[in-house]
KEBAGU-575701 format. One line per 4 residues: number of its first residue (from 1); their letters; for each residue x, y, z of N, C-alpha, C. Coordinates in steps of 0.05 Angstrom, whole numbers, plus 32768, in hexadecimal, padded with zeros to 4 digits. Each point is the difference from the previous one (the first is absolute). Example, Ala and Ser with C-alpha at 12.3 -4.5 7.8 and 13.67 -1.06 7.14 Angstrom:
! residues 2
1) AS) 8108 7F8E 809C 7FEE 8018 8000 8012 8018 8000 ~ 7FF9 8015 7FF2 8010 8018 8001 7FF1 8016 800E
END
This chain:
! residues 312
1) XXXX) 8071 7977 7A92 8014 8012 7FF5 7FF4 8010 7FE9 ~ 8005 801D 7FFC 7FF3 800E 7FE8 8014 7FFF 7FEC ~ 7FF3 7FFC 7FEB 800D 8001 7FE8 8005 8015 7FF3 ~ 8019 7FFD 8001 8014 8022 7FFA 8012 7FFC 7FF4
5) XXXX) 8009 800B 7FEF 8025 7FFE 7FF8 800C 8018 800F ~ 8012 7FF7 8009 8012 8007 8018 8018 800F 7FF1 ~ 8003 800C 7FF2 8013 8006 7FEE 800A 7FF7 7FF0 ~ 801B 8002 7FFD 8016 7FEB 7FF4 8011 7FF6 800D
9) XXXX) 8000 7FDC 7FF1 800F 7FEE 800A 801E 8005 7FF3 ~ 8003 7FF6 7FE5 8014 8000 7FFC 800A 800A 7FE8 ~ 8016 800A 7FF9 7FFA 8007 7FDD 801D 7FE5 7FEC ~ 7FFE 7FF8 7FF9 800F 7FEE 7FE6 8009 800E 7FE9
13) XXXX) 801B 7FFE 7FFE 800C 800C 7FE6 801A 7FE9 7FFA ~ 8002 800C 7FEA 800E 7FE8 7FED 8016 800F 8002 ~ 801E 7FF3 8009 801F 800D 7FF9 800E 7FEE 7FEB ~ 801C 8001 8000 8012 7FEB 7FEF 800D 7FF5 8016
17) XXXX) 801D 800E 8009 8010 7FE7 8009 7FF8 7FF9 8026 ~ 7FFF 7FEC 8003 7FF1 8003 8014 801A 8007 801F ~ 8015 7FFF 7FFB 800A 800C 8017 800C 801B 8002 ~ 8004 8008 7FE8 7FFD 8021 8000 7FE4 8007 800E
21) XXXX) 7FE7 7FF3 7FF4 7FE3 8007 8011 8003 7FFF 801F ~ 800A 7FE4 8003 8004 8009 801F 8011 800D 800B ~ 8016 8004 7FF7 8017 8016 8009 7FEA 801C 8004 ~ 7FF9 8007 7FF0 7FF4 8020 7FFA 7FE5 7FF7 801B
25) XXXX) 7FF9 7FFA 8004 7FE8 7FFE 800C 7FFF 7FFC 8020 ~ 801A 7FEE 7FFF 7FFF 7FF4 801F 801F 800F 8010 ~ 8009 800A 7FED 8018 8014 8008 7FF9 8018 7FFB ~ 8006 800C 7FEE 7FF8 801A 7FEC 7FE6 800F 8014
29) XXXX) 7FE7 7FF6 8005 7FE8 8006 7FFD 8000 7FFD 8024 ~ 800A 7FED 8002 7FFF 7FED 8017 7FE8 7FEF 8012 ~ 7FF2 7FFC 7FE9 7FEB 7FE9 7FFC 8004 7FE8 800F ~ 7FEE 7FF7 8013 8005 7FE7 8011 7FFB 7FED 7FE7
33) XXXX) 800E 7FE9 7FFD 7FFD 7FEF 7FEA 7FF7 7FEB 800B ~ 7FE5 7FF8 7FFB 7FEA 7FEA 800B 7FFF 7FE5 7FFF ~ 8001 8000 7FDE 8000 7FEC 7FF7 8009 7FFA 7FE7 ~ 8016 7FE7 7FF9 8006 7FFC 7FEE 7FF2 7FE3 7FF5
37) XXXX) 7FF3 7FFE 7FEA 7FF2 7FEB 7FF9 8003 7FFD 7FE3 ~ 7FEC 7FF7 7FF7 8003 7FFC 7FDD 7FD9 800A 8000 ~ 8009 8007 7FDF 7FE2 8008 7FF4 7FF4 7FDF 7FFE ~ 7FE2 8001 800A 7FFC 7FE9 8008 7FEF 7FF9 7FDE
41) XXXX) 8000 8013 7FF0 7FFD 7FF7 7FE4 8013 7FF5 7FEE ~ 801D 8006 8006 801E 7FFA 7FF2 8013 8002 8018 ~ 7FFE 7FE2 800B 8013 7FFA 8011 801B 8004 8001 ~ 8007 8009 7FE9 801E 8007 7FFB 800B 8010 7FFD
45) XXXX) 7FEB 801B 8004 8008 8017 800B 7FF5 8008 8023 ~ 800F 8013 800B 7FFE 800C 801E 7FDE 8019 7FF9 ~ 7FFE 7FF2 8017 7FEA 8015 8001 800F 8012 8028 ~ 800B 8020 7FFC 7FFD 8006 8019 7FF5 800F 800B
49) XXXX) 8004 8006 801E 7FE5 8013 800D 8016 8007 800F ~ 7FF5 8025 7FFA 800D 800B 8018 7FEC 8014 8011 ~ 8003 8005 8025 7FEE 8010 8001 8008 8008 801F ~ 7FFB 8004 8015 8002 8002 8018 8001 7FE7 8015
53) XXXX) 800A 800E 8014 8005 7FDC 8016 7FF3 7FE9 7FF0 ~ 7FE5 8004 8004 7FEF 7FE1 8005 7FED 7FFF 7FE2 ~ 7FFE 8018 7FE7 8000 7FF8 7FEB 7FE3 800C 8004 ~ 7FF7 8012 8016 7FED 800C 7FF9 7FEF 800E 7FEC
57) XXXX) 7FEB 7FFA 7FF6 7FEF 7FFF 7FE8 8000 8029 8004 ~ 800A 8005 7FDA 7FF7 8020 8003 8028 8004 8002 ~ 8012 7FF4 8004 8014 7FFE 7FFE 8019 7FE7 7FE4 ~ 7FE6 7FF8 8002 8015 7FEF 7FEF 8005 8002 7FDA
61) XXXX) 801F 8002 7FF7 7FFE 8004 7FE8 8013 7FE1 7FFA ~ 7FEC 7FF4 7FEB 800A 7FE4 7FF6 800A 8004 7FE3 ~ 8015 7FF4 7FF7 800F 8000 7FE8 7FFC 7FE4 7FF5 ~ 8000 7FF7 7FDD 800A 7FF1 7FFA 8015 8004 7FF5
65) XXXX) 8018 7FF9 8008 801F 8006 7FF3 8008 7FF1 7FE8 ~ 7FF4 8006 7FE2 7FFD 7FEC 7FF0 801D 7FFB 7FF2 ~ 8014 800D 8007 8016 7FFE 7FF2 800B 8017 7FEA ~ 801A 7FFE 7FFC 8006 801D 7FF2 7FF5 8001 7FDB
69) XXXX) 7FF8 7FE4 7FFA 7FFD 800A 7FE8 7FDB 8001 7FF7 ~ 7FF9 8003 8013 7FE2 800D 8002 8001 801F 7FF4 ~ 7FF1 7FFC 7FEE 7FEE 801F 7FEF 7FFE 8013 8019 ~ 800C 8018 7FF1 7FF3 8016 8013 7FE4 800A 7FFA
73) XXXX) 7FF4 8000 8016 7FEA 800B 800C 7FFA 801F 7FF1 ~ 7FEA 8006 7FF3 7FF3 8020 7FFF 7FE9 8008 8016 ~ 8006 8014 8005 7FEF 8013 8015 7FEE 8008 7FEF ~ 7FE3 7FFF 8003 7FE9 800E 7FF6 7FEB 8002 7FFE
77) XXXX) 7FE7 7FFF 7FF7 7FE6 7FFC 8009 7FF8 7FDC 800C ~ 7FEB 7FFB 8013 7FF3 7FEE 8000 801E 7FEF 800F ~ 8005 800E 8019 801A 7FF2 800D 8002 8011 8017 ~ 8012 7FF8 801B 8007 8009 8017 8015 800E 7FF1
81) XXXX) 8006 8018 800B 8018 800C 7FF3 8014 8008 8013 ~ 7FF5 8005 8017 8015 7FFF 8017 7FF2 8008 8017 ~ 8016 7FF5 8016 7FFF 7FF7 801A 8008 8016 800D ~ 7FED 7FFE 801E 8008 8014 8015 8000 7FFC 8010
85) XXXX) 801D 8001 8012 7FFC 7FF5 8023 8009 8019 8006 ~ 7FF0 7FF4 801E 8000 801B 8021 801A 8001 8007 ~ 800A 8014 8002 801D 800B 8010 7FFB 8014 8010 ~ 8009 8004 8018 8001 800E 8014 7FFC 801E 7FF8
89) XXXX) 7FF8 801B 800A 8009 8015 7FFA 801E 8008 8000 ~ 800A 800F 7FE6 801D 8003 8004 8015 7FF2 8002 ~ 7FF5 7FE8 7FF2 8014 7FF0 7FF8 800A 7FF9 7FE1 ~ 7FF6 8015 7FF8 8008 8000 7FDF 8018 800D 7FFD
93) XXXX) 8010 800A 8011 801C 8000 7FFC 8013 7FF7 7FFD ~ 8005 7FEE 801D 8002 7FE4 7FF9 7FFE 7FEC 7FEC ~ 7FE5 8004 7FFA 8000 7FEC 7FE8 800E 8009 7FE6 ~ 8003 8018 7FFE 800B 800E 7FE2 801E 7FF5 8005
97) XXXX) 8010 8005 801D 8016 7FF9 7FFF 800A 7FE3 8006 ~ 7FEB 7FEF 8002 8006 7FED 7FFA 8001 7FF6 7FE9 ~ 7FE9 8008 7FEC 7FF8 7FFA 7FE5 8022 800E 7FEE ~ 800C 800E 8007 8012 800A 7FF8 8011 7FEC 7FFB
101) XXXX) 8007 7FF8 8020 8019 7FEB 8001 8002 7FE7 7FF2 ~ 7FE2 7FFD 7FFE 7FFF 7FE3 7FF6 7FF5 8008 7FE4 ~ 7FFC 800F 7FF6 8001 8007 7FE0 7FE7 7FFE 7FF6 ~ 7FE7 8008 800A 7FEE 7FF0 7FFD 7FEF 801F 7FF5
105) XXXX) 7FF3 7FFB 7FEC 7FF4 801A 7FF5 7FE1 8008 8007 ~ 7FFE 8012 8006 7FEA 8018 8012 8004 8013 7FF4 ~ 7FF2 8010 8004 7FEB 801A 7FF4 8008 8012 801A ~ 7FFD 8019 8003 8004 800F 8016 7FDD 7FFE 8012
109) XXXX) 7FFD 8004 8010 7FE8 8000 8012 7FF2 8013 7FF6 ~ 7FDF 7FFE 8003 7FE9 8010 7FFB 7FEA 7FF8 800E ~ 7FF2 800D 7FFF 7FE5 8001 8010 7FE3 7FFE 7FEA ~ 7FF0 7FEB 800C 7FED 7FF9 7FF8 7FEB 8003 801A
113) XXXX) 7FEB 8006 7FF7 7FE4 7FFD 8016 8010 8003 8016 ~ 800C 8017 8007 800C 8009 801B 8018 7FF2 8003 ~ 8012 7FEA 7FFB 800E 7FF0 800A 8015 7FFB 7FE5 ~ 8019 7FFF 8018 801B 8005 7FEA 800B 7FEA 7FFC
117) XXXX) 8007 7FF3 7FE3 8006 7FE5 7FFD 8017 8004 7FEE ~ 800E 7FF1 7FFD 801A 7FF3 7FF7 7FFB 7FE0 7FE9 ~ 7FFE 8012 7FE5 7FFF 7FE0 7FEA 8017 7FF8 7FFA ~ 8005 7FE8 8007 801D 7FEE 7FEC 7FFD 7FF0 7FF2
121) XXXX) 800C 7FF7 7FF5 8006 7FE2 7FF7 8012 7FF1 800E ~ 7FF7 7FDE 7FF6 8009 7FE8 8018 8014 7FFB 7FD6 ~ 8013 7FF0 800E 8013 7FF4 7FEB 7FF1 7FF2 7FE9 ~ 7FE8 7FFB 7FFF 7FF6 7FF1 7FE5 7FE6 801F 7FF9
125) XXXX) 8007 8017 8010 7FF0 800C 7FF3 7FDF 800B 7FFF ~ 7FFC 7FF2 801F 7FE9 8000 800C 7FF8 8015 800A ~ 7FF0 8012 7FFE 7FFD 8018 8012 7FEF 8003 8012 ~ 800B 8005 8015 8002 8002 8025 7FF6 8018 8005
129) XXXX) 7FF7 8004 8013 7FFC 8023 8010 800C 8001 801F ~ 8009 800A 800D 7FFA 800A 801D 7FF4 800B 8003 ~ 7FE7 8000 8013 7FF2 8018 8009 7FFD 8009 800F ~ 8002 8019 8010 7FFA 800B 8023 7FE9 8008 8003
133) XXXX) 7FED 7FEC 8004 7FE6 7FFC 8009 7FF8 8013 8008 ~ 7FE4 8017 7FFC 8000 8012 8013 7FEA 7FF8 801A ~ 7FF9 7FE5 8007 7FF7 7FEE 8007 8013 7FF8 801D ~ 8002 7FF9 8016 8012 7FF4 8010 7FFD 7FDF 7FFB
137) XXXX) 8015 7FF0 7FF9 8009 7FE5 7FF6 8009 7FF3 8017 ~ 7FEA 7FED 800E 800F 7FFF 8017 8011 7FE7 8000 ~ 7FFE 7FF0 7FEA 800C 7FE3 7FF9 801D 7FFA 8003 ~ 8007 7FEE 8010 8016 7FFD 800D 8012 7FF7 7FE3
141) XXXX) 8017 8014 7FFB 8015 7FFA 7FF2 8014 7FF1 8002 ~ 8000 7FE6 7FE6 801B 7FEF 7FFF 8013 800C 8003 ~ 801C 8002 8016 801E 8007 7FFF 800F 7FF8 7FF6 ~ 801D 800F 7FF2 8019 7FEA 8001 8018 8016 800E
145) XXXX) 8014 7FEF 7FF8 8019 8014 8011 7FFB 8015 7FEF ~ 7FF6 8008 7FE7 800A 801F 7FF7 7FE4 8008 7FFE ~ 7FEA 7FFA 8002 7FEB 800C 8000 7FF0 7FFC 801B ~ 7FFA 8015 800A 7FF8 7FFB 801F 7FD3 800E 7FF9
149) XXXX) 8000 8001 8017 7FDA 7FFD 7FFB 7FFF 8020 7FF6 ~ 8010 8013 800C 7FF3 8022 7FFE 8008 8000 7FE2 ~ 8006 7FEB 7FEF 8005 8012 7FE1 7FF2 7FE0 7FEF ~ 7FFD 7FF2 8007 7FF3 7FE0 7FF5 7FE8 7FFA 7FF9
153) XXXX) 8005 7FF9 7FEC 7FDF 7FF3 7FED 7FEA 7FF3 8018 ~ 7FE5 8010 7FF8 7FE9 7FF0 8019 7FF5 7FEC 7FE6 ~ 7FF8 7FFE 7FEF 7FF9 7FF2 7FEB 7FEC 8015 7FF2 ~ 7FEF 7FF0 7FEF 7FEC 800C 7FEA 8001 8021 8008
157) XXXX) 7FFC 8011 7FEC 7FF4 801D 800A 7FE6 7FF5 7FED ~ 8001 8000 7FE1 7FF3 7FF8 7FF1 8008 7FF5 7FE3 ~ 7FEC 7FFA 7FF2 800B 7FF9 7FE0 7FF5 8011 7FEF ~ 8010 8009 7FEF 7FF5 800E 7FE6 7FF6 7FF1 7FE5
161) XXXX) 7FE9 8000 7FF8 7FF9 7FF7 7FE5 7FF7 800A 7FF0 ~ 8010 8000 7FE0 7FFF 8014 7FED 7FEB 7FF9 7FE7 ~ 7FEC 800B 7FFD 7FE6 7FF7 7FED 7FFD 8014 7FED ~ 7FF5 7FF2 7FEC 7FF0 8019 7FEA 7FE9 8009 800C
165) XXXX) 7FF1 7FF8 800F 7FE4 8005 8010 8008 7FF5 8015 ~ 7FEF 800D 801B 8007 7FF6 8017 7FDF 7FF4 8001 ~ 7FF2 8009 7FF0 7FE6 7FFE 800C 7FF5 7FE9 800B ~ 8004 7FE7 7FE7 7FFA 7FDC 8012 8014 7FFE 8016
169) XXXX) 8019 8007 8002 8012 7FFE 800E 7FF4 8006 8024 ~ 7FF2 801F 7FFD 8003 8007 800C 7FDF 7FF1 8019 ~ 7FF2 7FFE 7FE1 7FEB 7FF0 800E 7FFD 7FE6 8019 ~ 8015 7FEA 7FE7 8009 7FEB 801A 8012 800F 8015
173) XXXX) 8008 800D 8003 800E 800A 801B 7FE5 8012 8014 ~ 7FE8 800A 7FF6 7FEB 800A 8013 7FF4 7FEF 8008 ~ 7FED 7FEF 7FE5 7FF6 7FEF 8001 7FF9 7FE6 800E ~ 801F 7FF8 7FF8 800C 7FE8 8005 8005 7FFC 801F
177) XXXX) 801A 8012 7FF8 8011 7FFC 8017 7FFE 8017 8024 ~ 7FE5 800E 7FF7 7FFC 8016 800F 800F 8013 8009 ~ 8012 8009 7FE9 8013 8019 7FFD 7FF2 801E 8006 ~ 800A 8014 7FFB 7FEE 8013 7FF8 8019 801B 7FFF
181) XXXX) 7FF8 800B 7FE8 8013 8017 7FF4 8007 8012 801E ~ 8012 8009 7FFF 800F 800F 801C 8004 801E 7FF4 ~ 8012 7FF6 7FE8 800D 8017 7FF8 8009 8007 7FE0 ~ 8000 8013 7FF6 800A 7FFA 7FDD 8010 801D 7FFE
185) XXXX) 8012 7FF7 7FF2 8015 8012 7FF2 8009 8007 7FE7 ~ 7FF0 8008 7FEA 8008 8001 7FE9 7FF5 7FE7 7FF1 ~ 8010 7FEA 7FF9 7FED 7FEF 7FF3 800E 7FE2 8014 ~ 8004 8007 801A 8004 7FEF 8019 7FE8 7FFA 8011
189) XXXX) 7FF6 7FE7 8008 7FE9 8001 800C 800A 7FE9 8016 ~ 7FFF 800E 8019 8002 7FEF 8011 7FE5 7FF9 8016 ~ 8002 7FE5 7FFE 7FEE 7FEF 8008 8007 7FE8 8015 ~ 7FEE 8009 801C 800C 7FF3 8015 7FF1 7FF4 8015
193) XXXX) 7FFD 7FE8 8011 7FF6 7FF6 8013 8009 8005 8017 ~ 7FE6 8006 800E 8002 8001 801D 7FFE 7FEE 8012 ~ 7FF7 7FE0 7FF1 800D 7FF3 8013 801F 7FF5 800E ~ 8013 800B 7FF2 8017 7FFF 8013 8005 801C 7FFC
197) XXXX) 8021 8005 8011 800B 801E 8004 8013 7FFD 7FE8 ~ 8008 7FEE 7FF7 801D 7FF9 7FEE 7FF8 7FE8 7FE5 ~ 8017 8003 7FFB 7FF7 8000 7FE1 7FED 7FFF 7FEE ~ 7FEE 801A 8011 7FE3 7FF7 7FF6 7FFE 8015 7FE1
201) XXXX) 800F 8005 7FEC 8002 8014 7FF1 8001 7FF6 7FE4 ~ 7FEE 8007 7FF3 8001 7FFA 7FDC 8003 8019 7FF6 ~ 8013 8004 7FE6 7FFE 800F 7FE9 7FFB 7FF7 7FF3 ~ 7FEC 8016 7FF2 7FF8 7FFA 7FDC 800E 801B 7FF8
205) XXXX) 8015 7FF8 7FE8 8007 8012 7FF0 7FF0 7FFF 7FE2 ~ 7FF9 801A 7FF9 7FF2 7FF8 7FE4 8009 8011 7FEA ~ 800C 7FEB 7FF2 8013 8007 7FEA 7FEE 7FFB 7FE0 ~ 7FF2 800A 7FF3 7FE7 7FF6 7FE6 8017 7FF6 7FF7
209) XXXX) 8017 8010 7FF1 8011 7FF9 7FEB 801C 7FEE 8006 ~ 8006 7FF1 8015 8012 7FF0 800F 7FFB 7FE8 7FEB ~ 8018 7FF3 7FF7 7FFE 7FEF 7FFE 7FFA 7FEC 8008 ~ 7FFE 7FE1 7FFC 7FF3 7FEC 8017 801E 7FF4 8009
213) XXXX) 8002 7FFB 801D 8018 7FF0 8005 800F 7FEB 7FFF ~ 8012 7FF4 7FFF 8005 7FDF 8002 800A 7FFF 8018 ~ 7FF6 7FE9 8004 8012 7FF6 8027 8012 7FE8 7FED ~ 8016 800A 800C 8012 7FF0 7FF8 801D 800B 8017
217) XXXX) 800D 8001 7FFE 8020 8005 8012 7FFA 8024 8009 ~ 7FFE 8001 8019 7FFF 801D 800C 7FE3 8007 7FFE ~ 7FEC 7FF1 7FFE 7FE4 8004 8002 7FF4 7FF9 801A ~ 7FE8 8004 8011 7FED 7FF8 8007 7FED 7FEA 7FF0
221) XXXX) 8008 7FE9 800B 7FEA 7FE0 7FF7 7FE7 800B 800B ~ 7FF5 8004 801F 7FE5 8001 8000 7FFA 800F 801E ~ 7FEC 8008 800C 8000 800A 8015 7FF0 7FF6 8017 ~ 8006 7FF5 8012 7FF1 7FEF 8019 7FF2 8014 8011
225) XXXX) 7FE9 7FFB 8009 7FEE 8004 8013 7FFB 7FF6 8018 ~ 7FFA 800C 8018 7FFF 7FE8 8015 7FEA 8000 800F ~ 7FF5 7FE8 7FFE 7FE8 7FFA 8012 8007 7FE6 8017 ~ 7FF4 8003 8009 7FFC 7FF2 8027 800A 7FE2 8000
229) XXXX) 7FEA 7FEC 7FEF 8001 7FE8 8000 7FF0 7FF8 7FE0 ~ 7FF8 7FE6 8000 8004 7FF1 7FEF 7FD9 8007 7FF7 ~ 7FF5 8003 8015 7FE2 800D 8000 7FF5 8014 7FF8 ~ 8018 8014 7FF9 7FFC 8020 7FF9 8005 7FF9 7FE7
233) XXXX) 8020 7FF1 8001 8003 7FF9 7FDE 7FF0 7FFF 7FF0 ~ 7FF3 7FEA 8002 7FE5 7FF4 7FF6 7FEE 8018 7FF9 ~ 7FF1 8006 801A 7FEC 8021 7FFB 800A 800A 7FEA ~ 801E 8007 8000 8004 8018 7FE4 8008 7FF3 7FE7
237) XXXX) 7FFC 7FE2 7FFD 7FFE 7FF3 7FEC 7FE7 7FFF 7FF3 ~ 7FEE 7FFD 800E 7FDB 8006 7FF4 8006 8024 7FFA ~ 8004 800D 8013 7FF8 8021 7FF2 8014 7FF3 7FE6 ~ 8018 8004 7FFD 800E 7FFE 7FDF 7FF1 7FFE 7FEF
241) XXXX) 7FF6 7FE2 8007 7FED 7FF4 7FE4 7FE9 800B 7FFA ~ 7FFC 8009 8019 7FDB 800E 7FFF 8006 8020 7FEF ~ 801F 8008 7FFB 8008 8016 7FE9 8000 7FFE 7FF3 ~ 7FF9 7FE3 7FF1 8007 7FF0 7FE7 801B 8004 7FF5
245) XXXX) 8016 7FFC 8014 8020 8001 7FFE 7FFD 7FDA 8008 ~ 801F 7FF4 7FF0 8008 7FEB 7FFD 8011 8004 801D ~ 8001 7FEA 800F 8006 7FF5 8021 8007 7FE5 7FFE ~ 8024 7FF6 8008 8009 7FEC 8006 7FEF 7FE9 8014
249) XXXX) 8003 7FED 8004 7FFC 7FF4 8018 8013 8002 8014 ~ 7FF8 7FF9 8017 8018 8009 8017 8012 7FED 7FFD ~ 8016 800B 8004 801F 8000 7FF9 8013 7FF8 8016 ~ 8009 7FEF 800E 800B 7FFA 8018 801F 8002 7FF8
253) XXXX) 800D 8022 800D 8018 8004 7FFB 8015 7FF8 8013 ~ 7FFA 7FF4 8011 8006 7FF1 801C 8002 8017 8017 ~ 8009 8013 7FFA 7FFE 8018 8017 7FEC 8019 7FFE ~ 7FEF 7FF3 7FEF 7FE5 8013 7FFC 7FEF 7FEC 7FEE
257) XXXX) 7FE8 8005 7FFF 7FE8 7FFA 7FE6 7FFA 8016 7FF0 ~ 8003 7FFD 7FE2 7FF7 800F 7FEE 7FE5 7FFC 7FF1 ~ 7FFE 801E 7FF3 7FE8 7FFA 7FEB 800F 8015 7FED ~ 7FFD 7FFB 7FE0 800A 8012 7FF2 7FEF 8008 7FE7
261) XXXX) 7FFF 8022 7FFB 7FF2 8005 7FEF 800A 801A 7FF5 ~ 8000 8003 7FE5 8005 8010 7FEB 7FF3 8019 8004 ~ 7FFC 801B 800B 7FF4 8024 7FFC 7FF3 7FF9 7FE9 ~ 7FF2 8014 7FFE 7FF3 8008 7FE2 8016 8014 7FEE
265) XXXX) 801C 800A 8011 800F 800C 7FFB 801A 7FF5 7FF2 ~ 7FFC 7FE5 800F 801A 7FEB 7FF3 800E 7FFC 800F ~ 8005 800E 801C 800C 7FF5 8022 7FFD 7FEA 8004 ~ 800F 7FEE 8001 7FFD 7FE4 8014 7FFA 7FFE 801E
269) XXXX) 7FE8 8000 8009 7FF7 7FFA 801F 8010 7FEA 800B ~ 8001 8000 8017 7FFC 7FED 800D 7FF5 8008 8018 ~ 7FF6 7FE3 800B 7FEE 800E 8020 800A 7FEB 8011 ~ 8009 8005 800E 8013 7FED 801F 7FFE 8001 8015
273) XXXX) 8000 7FE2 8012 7FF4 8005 801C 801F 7FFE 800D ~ 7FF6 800C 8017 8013 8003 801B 800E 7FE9 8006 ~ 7FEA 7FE7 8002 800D 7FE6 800E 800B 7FE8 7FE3 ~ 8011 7FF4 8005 800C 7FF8 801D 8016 8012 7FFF
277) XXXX) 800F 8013 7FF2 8014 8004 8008 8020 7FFB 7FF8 ~ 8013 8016 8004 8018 7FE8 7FF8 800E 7FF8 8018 ~ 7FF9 7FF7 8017 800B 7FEF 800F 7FF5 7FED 8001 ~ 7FF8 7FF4 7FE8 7FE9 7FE6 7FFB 8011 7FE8 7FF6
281) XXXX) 8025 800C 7FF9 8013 7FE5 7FFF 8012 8001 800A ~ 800C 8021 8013 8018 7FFF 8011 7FF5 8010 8012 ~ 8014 8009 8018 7FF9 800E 8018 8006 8024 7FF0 ~ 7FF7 8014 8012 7FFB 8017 7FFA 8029 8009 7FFB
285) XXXX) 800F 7FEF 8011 801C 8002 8002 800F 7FFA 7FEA ~ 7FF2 7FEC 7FEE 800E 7FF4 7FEB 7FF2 8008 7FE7 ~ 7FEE 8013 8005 7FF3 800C 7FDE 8018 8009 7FEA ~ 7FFE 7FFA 7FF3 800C 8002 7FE3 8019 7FF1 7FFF
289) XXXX) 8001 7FEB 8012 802D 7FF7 7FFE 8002 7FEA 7FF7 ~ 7FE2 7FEE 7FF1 8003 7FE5 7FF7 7FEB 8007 7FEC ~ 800C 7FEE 7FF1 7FE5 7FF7 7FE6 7FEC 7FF2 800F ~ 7FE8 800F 7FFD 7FEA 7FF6 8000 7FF5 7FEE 7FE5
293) XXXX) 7FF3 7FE7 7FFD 7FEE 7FF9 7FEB 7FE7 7FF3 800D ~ 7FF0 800B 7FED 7FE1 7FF3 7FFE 8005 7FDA 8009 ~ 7FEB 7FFB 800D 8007 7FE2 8001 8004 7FF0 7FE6 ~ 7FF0 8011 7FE8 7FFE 7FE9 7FEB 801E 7FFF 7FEA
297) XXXX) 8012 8013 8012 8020 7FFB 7FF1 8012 8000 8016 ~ 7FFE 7FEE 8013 800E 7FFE 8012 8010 7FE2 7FF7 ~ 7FF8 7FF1 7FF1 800A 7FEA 7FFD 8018 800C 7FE4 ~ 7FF6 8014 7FF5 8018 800A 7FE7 800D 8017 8005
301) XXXX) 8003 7FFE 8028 800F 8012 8008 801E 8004 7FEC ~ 800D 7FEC 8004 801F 8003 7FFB 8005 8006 7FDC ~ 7FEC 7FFA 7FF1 8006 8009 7FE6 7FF5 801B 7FF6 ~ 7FEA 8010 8013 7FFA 8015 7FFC 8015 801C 8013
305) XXXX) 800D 7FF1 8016 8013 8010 8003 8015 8006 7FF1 ~ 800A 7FE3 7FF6 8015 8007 7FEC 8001 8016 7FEE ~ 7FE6 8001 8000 7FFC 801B 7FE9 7FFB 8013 8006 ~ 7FF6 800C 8018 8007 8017 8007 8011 800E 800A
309) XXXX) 8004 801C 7FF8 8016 800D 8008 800D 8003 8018 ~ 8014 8002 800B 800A 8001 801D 7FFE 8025 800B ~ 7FF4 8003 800E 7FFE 8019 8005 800E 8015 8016 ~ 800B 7FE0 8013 800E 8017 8017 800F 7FDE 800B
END
C-alpha cells in the first residue's frame, strides 16, 4: 500500500448542551447520527459522530457535548475556523429556507474560487459552510423525510485554518502530507490532494494581526486526516518526527487508530486509519441508537449513564 493521506477523516468540535447538538445536526442538518459514545478521556461526558450511512471517513463531524456551562470558545489564529460540506448544485435555496424556519443564522451566499457557498452558525456557534462544488460529488447522500439526496449534505468539501503565517503550516501540508497549492485568493490559499476526489481540500487563511484562538464551546478541538491502515500510520509518524515536531504514540480510538501532533501554527493534527470502522460494536442498522463504551467502562456502565444527558 502507498503511503498517502487520503484526505480528511474527521473534524472534532466542542458544543454545550448535548441534545440541542443532536437536535441541530441529526434533524436540522440532517446528519446520519453514528455514534453515540463517551470521550474515552472523561467517561462522563458523550463523545458524538455524525456523518453518512456507514460513517464514511471525509464525512464525519464528532462533537464533545461538554455541557451548558462550558466557556465560550474564540475564533482566531492557530485554529480550524470553519467547516465546509458538499451540497448538490442549487440547493442553497432550500437551505436558506430552511435555515429560516428553524432560526438558524447564515450570511446570504457568495462565491469563492468559482463556487457559491452559504456560512451559518450551528446553536453553540460553530461556523459551517455549504458549498456547490464546482467538482461533480459523486458520494451517496444520507436522507430523511424532509431532506431528500438532490439538496443533502455529501460530507467534507474542506476545512478552513486561520494563521498569522501559513508558511510552516503550509509546509507540513506539501511536505508532509503531499498537498500542493491549487489555488489562492487574496490572502486564501487553497491546498489540495489528489489522492481522493472529496474532501480532499485545506485552507490557509492568513491573518498577521488575528488574535490567537481558544477552543473552548463553538470551536474546532482538532482536525483528522485519513490514512489506509495501521502501516501508513506508522510511515507518517517517522516523517513527523524526522520534522522535529512532537508525535503521540498510537492511540486506539476503537473505530479508528490515532497519532496526534501539534502544526507549527498551533492546529491540532490528527492522523486516522480507515479500519476497523464503526460497525466494529453494532450492525450498519443500529449505528448511533445505543450507547456504545470502550470495554474498559463497561463494568461502570450504569453510573456513567446516569450522568448523561437523555437526548431523544
Amino acid at each position: 500500500m502507498e503511503n498517502q493521506i487520503l484526505g480528511l477523516h474527521h473534524i472534532t468540535a466542542i458544543a454545550g448542551d448535548a441534545k440541542r447538538n443532536f437536535n441541530f445536526y441529526s434533524k436540522i442538518l440532517g446528519l446520519r447520527f453514528i455514534k453515540k459514545t463517551v470521550n474515552f478521556d472523561d467517561p462522563g461526558t458523550y463523545h458524538f459522530y455524525f456523518g453518512d450511512e456507514v460513517g464514511s471517513a471525509g464525512t464525519i463531524l464528532t462533537f464533545f457535548p461538554w455541557g451548558e456551562g462550558i466557556q465560550q470558545g474564540r475564533k482566531g489564529s492557530g485554529m480550524a475556523t470553519e467547516i465546509g460540506y458538499s451540497v448538490p448544485k442549487g440547493s442553497l435555496d432550500f437551505w436558506q429556507k430552511r435555515f429560516d424556519e428553524h432560526n438558524v443564522i447564515y450570511n446570504k451566499p457568495s462565491e469563492r474560487f468559482g463556487e457559491k457557498h452559504l456560512p451559518f452558525l450551528d446553536p453553540d456557534g460553530l461556523k459551517l459552510e455549504l458549498i456547490e462544488s464546482k467538482t461533480e460529488d459523486t458520494r451517496k447522500a444520507w436522507e430523511t423525510d424532509e431532506i431528500k439526496a438532490d439538496v443533502a449534505t455529501k460530507g467534507f468539501h474542506n476545512v478552513t485554518l486561520t494563521l498569522k503565517n501559513i508558511k510552516a503550516t503550509a509546509a507540513i501540508l506539501t511536505e508532509i502530507f503531499g498537498y500542493k497549492l491549487i489555488e489562492q485568493e487574496v490572502n486564501r490559499y487553497r491546498y489540495a490532494t489528489d489522492t481522493v476526489e472529496t474532501a480532499a481540500i485545506v485552507d490557509l487563511v492568513e491573518l498577521e494581526d488575528e488574535k490567537h484562538g481558544h477552543v473552548a464551546n463553538g470551536t474546532v478541538h482538532h482536525v483528522a486526516f485519513r490514512v489506509k491502515n495501521d502501516e501508513v500510520l506508522m510511515h507518517f509518524r517517522e516523517k513527523v518526527e524526522s520534522f522535529g515536531l512532537s508525535i503521540t504514540h498510537q492511540i486506539d480510538r476503537q473505530y479508528f487508530h490515532s497519532l496526534y501532533f501539534r502544526e507549527p501554527g498551533g492546529v491540532l493534527f490528527e492522523l486516522a486509519t480507515e479500519n476497523p470502522g464503526f460497525t466494529y460494536d453494532e450492525s450498519l442498522e443500529e449505528l448511533g441508537k445505543n450507547l456504545k463504551l470502550p470495554a474498559q467502562y463497561e463494568s461502570d456502565r450504569e453510573r456513567i449513564e446516569s450522568h448523561l444527558a437523555k437526548i431523544d
